[in-house]
Structure formats: structure tokens, C-alpha cells
LUMPA-862486 format. One line per 4 residues: number of its first residue (from 0); their letters; for each residue y, x, z of C-alpha. Coordinates in pm, 1 decimal, padded with zeros to 6 digits. Last residue first. Example, Ala and Ser with C-alpha at 12.3 -4.5 7.8 and 13.67 -1.06 7.14 Angstrom:
<recs>
1> sa> -00106.0 01367.0 00714.0 ~ -00450.0 01230.0 00780.0
</recs>
This chain:
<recs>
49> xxxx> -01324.7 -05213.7 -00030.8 ~ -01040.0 -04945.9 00084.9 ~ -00924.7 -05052.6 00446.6 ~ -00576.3 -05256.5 00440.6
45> xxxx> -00249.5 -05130.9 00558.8 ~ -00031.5 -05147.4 00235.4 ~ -00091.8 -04751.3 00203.0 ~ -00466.9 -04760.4 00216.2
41> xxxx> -00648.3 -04783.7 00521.7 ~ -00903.6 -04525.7 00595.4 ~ -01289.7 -04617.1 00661.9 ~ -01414.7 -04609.2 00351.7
37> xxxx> -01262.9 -04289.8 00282.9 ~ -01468.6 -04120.8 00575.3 ~ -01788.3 -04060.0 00370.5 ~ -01565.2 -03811.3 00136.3
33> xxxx> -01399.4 -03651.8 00404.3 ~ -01735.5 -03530.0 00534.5 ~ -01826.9 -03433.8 00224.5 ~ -01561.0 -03160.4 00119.1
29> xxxx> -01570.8 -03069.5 00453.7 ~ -01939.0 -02991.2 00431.9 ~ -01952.4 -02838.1 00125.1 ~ -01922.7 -02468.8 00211.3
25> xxxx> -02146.4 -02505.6 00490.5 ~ -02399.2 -02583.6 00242.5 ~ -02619.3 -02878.2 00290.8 ~ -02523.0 -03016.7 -00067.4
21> xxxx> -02589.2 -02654.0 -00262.5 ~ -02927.6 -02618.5 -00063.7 ~ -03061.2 -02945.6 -00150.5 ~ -02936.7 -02879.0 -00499.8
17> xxxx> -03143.6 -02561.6 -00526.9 ~ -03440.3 -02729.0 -00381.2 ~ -03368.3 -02940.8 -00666.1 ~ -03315.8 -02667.1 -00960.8
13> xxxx> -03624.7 -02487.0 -00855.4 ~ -03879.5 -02780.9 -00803.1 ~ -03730.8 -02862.4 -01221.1 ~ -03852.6 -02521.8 -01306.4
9> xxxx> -04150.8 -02517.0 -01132.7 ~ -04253.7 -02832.8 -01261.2 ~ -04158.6 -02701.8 -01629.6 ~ -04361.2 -02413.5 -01564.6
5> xxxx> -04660.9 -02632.8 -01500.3 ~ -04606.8 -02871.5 -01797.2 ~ -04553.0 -02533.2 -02034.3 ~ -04926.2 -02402.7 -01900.8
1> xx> -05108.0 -02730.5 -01924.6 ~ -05005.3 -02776.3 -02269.4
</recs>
């Protein structure tokens, strides 16, 4: 029991430090940074997105 709940730890340690990786990417960041700057555009009417 001990055994599976310590690879399972290293398993799920594995995918998140993956995921940190994946979201700090270079690759990623434009995707991102236009992402967090959608709240601040104005739609087509002139208003900001709520």
C-alpha cells in the first residue's frame, strides 16, 4: 500500500511540475498574454467585455 501511494505521489509531482513548465513556456506566453488583456478591450459597440 505504501509502495503504490508513493508512486502515485511521484506520478501526480510529475504531471504538475510538468504543467508549471508547459504554462511558463515561451511558447505560451503570447497565447497568455492576449488572453489576460481581453478584459481590457472594448467590444465592437464600444464597451469593455464584463
Amino acid at each position: 500500500m505504501a509502495f503504490s501511494q508513493g508512486v502515485l505521489i511521484l506520478i501526480l509531482m510529475g504531471l504538475f511540475i510538468t504543467a508549471v513548465f508547459w504554462a511558463w513556456s515561451d511558447r505560451r506566453r503570447s497565447t497568455f498574454d492576449e488572453a489576460a488583456r481581453l478584459p481590457l478591450e472594448e467590444s465592437e459597440e464600444g464597451q469593455r467585455h464584463e
